[in-house]
Kinemage of the C-alpha trace (Angstrom):
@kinemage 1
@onewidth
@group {chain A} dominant
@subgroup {mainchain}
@vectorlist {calphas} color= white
{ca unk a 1} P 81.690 31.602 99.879
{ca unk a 2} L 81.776 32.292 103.513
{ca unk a 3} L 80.894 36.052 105.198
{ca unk a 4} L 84.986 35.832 106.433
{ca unk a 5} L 85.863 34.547 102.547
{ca unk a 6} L 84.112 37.398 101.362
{ca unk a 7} L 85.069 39.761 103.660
{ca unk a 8} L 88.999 38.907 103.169
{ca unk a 9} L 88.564 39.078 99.145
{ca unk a 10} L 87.156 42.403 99.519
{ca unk a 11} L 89.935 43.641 101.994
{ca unk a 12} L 92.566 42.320 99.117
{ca unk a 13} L 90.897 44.217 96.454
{ca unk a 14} L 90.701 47.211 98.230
{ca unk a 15} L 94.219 47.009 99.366
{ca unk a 16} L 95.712 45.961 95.726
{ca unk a 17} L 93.481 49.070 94.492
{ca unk a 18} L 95.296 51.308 97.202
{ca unk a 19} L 98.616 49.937 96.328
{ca unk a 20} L 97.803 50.400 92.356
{ca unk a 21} L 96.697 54.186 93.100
{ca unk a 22} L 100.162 55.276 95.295
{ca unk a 23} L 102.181 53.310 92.239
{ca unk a 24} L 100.149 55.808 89.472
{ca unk a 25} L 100.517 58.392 91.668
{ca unk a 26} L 104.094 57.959 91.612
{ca unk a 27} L 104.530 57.453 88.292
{ca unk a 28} L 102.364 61.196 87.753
{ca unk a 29} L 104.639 62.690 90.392
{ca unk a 30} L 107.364 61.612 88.793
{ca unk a 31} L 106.719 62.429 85.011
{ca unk a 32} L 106.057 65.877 86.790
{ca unk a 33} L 106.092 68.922 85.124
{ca unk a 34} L 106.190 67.048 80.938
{ca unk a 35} L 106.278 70.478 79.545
{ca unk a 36} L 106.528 74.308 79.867
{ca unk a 37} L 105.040 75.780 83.380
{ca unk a 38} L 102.609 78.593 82.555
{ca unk a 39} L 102.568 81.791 85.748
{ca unk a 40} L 99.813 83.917 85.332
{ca unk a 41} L 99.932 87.073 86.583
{ca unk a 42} L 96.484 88.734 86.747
{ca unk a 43} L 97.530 92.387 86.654
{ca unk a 44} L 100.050 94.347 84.101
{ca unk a 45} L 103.580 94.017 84.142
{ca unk a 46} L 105.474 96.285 86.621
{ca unk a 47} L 103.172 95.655 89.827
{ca unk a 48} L 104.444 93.816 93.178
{ca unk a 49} L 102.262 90.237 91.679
{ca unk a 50} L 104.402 90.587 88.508
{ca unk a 51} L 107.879 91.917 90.340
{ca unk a 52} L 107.214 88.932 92.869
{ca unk a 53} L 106.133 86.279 89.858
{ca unk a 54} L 109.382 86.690 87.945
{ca unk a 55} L 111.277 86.323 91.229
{ca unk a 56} L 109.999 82.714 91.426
{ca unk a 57} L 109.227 81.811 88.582
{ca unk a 58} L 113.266 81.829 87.087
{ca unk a 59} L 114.915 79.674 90.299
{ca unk a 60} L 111.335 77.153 89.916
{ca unk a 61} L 112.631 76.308 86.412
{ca unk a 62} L 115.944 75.679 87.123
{ca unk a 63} L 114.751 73.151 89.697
{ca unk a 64} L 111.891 71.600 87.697
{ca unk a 65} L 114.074 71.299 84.755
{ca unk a 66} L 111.506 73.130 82.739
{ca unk a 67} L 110.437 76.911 81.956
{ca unk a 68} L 108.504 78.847 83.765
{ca unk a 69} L 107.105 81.384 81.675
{ca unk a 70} L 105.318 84.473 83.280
{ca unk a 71} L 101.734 85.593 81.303
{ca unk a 72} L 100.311 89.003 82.179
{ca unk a 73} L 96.268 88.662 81.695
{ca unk a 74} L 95.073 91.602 83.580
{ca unk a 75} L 91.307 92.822 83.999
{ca unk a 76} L 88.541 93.278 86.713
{ca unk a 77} L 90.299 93.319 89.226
{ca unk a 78} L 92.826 90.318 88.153
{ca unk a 79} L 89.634 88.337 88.255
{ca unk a 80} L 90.201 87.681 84.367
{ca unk a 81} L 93.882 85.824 84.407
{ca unk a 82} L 92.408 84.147 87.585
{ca unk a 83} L 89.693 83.091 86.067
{ca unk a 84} L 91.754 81.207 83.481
{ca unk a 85} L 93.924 79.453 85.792
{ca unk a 86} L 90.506 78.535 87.517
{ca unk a 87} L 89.257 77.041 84.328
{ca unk a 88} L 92.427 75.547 83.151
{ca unk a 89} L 93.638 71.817 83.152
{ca unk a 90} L 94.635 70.531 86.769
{ca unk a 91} L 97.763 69.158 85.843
{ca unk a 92} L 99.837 71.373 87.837
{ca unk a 93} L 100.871 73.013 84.471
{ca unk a 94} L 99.283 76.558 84.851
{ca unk a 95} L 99.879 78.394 88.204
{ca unk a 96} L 98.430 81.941 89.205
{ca unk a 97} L 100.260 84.714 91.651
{ca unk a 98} L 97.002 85.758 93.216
{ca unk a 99} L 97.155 88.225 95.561
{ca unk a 100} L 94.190 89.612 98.468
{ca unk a 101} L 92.162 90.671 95.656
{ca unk a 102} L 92.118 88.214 93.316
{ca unk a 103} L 91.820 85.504 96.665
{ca unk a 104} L 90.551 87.304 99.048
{ca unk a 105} L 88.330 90.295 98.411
{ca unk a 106} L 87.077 90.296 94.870
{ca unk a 107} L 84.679 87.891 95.984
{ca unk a 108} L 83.156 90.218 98.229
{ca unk a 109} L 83.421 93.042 96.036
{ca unk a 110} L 82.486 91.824 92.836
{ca unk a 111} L 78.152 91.644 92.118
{ca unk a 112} L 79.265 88.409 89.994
{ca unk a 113} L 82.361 86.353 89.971
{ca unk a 114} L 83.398 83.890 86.894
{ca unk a 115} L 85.263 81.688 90.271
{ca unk a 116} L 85.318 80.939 93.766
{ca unk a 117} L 88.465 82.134 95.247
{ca unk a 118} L 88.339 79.161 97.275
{ca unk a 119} L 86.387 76.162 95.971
{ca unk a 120} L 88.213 76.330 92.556
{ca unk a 121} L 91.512 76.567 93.965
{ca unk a 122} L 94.455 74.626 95.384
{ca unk a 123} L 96.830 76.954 97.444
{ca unk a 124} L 100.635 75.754 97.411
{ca unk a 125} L 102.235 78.605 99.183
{ca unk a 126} L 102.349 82.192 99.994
{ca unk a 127} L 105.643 84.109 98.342
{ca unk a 128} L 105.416 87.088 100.035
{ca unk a 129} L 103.548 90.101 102.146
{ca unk a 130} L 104.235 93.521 100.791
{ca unk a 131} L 104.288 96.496 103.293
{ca unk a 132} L 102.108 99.178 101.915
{ca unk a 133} L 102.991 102.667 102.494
{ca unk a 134} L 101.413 105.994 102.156
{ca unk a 135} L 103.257 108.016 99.608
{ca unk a 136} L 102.508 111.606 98.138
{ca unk a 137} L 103.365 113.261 95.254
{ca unk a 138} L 106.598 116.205 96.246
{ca unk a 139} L 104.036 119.077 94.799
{ca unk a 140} L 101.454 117.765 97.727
{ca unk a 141} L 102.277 120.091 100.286
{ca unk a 142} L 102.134 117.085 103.340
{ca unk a 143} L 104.907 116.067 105.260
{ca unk a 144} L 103.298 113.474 107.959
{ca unk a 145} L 99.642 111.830 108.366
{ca unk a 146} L 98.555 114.677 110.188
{ca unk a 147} L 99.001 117.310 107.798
{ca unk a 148} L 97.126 115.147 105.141
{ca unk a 149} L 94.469 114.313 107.537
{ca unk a 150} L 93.992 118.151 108.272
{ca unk a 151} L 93.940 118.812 104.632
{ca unk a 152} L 91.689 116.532 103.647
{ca unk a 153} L 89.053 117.888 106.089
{ca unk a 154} L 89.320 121.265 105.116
{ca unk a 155} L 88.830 120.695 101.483
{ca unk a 156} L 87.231 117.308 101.336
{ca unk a 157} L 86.145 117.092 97.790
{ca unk a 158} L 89.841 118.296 96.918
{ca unk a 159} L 91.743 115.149 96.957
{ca unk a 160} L 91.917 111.758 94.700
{ca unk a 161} L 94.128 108.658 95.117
{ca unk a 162} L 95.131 106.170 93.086
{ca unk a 163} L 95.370 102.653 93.059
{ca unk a 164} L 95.758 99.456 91.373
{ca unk a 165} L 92.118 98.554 90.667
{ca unk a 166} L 88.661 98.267 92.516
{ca unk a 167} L 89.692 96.071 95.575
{ca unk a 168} L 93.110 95.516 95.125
{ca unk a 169} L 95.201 96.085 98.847
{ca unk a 170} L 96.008 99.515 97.956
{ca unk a 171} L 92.019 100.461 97.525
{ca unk a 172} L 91.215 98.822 101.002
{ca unk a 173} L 93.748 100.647 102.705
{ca unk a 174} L 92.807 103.809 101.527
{ca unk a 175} L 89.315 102.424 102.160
{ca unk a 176} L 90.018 101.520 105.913
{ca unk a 177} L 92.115 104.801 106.209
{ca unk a 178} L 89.252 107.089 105.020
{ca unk a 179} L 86.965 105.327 107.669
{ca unk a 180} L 88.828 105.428 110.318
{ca unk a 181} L 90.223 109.203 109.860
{ca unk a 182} L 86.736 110.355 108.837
{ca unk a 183} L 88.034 112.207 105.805
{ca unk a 184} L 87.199 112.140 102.174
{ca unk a 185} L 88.963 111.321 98.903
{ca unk a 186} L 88.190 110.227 95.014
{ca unk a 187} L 89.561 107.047 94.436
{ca unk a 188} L 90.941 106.758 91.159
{ca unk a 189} L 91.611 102.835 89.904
{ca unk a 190} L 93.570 101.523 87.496
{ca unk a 191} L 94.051 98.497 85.604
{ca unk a 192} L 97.282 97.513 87.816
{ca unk a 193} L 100.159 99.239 90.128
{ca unk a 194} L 102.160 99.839 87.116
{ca unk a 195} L 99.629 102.282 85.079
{ca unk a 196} L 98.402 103.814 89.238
{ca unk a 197} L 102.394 104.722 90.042
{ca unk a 198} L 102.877 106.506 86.113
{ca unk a 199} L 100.270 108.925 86.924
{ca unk a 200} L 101.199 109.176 90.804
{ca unk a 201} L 105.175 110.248 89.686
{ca unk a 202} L 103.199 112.677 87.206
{ca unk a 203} L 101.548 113.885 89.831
{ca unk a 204} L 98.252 113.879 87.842
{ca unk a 205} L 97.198 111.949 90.927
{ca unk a 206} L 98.762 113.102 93.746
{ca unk a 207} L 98.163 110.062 96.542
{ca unk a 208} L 98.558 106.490 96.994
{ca unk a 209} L 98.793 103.798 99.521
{ca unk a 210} L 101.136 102.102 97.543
{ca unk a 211} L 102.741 98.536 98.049
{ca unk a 212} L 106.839 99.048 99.218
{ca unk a 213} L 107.975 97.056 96.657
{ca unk a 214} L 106.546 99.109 93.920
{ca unk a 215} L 107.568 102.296 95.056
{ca unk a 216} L 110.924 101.964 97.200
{ca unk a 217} L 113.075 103.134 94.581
{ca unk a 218} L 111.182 106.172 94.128
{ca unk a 219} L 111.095 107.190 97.835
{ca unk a 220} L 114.736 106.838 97.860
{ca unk a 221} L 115.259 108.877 94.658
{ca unk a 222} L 113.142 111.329 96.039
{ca unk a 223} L 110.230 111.473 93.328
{ca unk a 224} L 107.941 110.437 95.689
{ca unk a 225} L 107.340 111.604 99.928
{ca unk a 226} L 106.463 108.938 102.029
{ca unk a 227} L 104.835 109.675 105.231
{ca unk a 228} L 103.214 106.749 106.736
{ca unk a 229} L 103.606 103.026 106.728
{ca unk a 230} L 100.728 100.883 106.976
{ca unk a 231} L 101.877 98.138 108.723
{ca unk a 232} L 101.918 97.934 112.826
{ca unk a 233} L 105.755 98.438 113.073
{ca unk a 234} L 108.137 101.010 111.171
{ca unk a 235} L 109.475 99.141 107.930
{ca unk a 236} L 113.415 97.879 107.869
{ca unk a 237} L 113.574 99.831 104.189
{ca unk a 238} L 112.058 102.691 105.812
{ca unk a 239} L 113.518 103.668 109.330
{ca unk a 240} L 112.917 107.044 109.876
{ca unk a 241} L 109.116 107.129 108.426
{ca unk a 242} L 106.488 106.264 111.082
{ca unk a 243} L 103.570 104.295 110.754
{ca unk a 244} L 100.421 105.484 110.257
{ca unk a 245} L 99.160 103.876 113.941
{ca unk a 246} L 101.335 105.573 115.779
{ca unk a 247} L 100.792 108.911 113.802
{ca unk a 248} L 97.883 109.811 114.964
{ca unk a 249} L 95.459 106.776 113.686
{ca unk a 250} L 95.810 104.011 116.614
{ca unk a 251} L 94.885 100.567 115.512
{ca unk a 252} L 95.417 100.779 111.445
{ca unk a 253} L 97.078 97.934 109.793
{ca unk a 254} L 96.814 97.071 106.465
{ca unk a 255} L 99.233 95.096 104.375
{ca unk a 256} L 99.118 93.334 100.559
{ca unk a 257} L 99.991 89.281 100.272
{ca unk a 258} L 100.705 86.753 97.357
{ca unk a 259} L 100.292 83.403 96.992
{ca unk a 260} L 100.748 80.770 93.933
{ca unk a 261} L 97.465 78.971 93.515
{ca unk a 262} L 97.167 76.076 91.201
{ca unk a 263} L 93.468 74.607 89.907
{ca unk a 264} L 91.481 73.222 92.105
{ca unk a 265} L 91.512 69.019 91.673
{ca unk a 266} L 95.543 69.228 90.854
{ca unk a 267} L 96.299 66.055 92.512
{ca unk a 268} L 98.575 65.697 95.320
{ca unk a 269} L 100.965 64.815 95.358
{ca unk a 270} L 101.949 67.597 91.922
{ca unk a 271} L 100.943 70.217 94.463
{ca unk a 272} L 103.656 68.490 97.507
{ca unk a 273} L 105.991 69.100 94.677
{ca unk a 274} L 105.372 73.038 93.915
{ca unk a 275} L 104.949 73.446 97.220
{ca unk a 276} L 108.358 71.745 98.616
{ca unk a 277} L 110.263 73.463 95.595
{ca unk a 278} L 108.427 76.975 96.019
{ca unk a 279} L 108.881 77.032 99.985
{ca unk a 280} L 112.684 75.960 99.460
{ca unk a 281} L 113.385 78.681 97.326
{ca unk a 282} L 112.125 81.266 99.649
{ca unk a 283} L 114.465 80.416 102.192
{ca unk a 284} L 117.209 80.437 99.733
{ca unk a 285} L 119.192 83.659 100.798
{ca unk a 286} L 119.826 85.750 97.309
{ca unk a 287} L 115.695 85.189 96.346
{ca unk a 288} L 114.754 86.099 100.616
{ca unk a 289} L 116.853 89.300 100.066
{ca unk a 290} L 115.495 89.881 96.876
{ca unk a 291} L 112.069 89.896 97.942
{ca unk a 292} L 113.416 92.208 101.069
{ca unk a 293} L 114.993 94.429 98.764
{ca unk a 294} L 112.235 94.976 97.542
{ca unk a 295} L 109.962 95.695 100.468
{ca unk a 296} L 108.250 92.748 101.270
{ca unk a 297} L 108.620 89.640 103.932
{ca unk a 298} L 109.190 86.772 101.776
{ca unk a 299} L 107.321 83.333 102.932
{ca unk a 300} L 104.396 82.753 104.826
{ca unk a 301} L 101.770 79.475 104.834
{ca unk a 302} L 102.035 76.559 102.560
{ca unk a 303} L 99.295 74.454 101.657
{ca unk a 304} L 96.477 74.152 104.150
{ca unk a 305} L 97.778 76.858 106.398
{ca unk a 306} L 97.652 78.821 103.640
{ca unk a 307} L 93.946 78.210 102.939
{ca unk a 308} L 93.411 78.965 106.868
{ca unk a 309} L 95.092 82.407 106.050
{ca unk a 310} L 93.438 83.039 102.983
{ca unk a 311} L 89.746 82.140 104.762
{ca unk a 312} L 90.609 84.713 107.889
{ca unk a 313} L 91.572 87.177 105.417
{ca unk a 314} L 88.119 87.301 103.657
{ca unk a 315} L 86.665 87.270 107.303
{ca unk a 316} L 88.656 90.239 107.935
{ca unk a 317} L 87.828 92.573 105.080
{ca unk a 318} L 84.265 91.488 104.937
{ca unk a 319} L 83.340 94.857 107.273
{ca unk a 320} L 85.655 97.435 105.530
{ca unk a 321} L 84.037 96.564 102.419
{ca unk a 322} L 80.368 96.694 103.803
{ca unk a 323} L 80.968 99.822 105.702
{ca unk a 324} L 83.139 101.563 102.642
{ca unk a 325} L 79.992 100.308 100.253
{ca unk a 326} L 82.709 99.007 97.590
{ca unk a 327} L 80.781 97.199 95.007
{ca unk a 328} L 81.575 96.585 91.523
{ca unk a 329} L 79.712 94.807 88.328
{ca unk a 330} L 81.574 92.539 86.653
C-alpha cells in the first residue's frame, strides 16, 4: 500500500471514529438524566446553599422530567458533602451547591483537603451571589459601624461573632473587617448559617456578618439591627442601611456566591445540558425574584467563565487568609 493509500485509510478511520463518538454522545445526551438527580448541599438545612438549592432544584425537575432531590451532608466546612460529589459517579447524576468555601477558600484554609476544588470538578453555573450584611443582636447597644468599631476598641476581648463555619463567606468578612478596622473579636463557628443565626436571635452571640438571604426576614421583623452592608453599593432590600465602605471603612467588599458543580470527567455534552436548563431557569422571572426576595443577585458565569471566576476568587482571598492566620485541621 502506497504512503497516500495509507494515509487516506487512516484519515477514514479517524473520521468514522469521530462520527461514531458524536452518535454515542448523542445517544448519552439523550438518555440524559435515566434516574433520580441527587443536590447535595454541604451545610445544614436553613442556610443561603440550602434556601438557594431547593430554589433550583424543584423547576430543574420539572424540566428534566425527573426529581431532583436535595441531600444535606454538612461537616468541615461543607468539605464533607463536597467531597462526596467529588468522589461520586460522573454521570451527571449527583450535583453539589458549593459555595466560596467549599470552591474557593477551604482549600486554602484547610491543612488537608479530601478534593481539589478545582481539578475534581466540572462547574455548570453560578445560581446566585448573596449580599452579606452586618447584623447585631437589639440588646447590642450599636446603631452604625462606627459605634461597633469604637466599642470594639475599648473592650477588645469583649466581643464574639458568629458564623457559619471556619471559612465560610461570613468568617472572611468578619476576617477582612477585623483587619482592616484594626479591632478584635472571638469568632464563634458553627456547623452552618442555620445553627450561627439560632444563637445570634438568642443573642447568646451577639454579631454576625450574615448572608441577606438568611437574615432579611429578621431585619424586617425587627429581631435583628442591621447596620452595614458589605457589598460596594447600598442593597435594593435594604435602602436606608449604608454600607460598610462608605461608613467609615473605605474599600471593604465582601460578598458570598453559589455555584452547582458536577464531578469532574462528567462528559459534555450532560454538563451543556445542566448548564442550558440551570441558566434558563434563572432568567425565568418568579425563580429571579425569588432569589431577589431573598437577598441575593441571581445568575452569574456558566461553564468556563465560571471556572475563570471561581480561580480569581481563590486569588483574591489567598491574602486575607494569610494575614488573618485562618488555618484549620481537617
Amino acid at each position: 500500500m502506497s504512503s497516500f493509500s495509507r494515509r487516506s485509510a487512516i484519515l477514514r478511520t479517524l473520521a468514522s471514529l469521530a462520527v461514531g463518538a458524536q452518535a454515542a454522545a448523542s445517544v448519552h445526551a439523550q438518555a440524559f438524566p435515566a434516574r433520580p438527580l441527587r443536590l447535595v448541599v454541604p451545610f445544614a438545612p436553613g442556610g443561603s446553599t440550602d434556601l438557594l438549592a431547593r430554589i433550583v432544584a424543584a423547576p430543574l425537575s420539572e424540566r428534566l422530567k425527573q426529581a431532583v432531590v436535595v441531600e444535606n451532608r454538612p461537616g468541615a466546612g461543607g468539605n464533607i458533602g463536597a467531597d462526596v460529589v467529588a468522589k461520586s459517579a460522573p454521570d451527571g447524576h449527583t450535583l453539589v451547591m458549593g459555595s466560596i468555601g467549599t470552591h474557593a477558600t477551604n482549600a486554602l484554609i484547610y491543612t488537608s483537603m479530601p478534593y481539589d476544588p478545582v481539578r475534581d470538578f466540572a462547574p455548570i453555573a453560578l445560581v446566585g451571589v448573596a449580599t452579606l450584611v452586618l447584623v447585631v443582636h437589639p440588646s447590642l447597644p450599636v446603631r452604625t459601624v462606627g459605634e461597633l468599631i469604637q466599642a470594639l476598641k475599648s473592650r477588645p476581648q469583649e466581643f464574639s461573632y458568629a458564623s457559619g463555619g471556619v471559612g465560610a463567606s461570613q468568617h472572611l468578612a468578619a476576617e477582612m473587617f477585623k483587619y482592616t478596622t484594626h479591632t478584635s473579636m472571638q469568632h464563634v463557628p458553627y456547623k452552618g448559617s442555620a445553627g450561627a443565626l439560632a444563637d445570634l436571635l438568642s443573642g447568646r452571640v451577639p454579631i454576625m456578618f450574615a448572608d441577606l438571604p438568611l437574615v432579611l426576614q429578621h431585619i424586617q421583623g425587627g429581631s435583628l439591627r442591621a447596620i452595614g452592608v458589605c457589598d460596594p453599593e447600598r442593597s435594593p432590600a435594604l435602602p436606608d442601611v449604608p454600607t460598610i465602605s462608605e461608613s467609615g471603612v473605605p474599600g471593604y467588599s465582601s460578598s458570598a456566591w453559589y455555584g452547582l458543580f458536577a464531578p469532574a470527567k462528567t462528559p459534555g455534552p450532560l454538563l451543556q445540558t445542566l448548564q442550558t436548563e440551570v441558566v434558563d431557569i434563572l432568567k425565568q422571572p418568579r425563580i429571579s425574584k425569588a432569589i431577589v426576595e431573598l437577598g441575593a443577585k441571581p445568575g452569574g458565569p456558566a461553564g468556563a467563565q465560571l471556572r475563570e471566576f471561581q480561580l480569581a476568587e481563590i486569588q483574591r482571598w489567598r491574602e486575607v487568609v494569610r494575614v488573618a492566620h485562618i488555618k484549620m485541621d481537617a
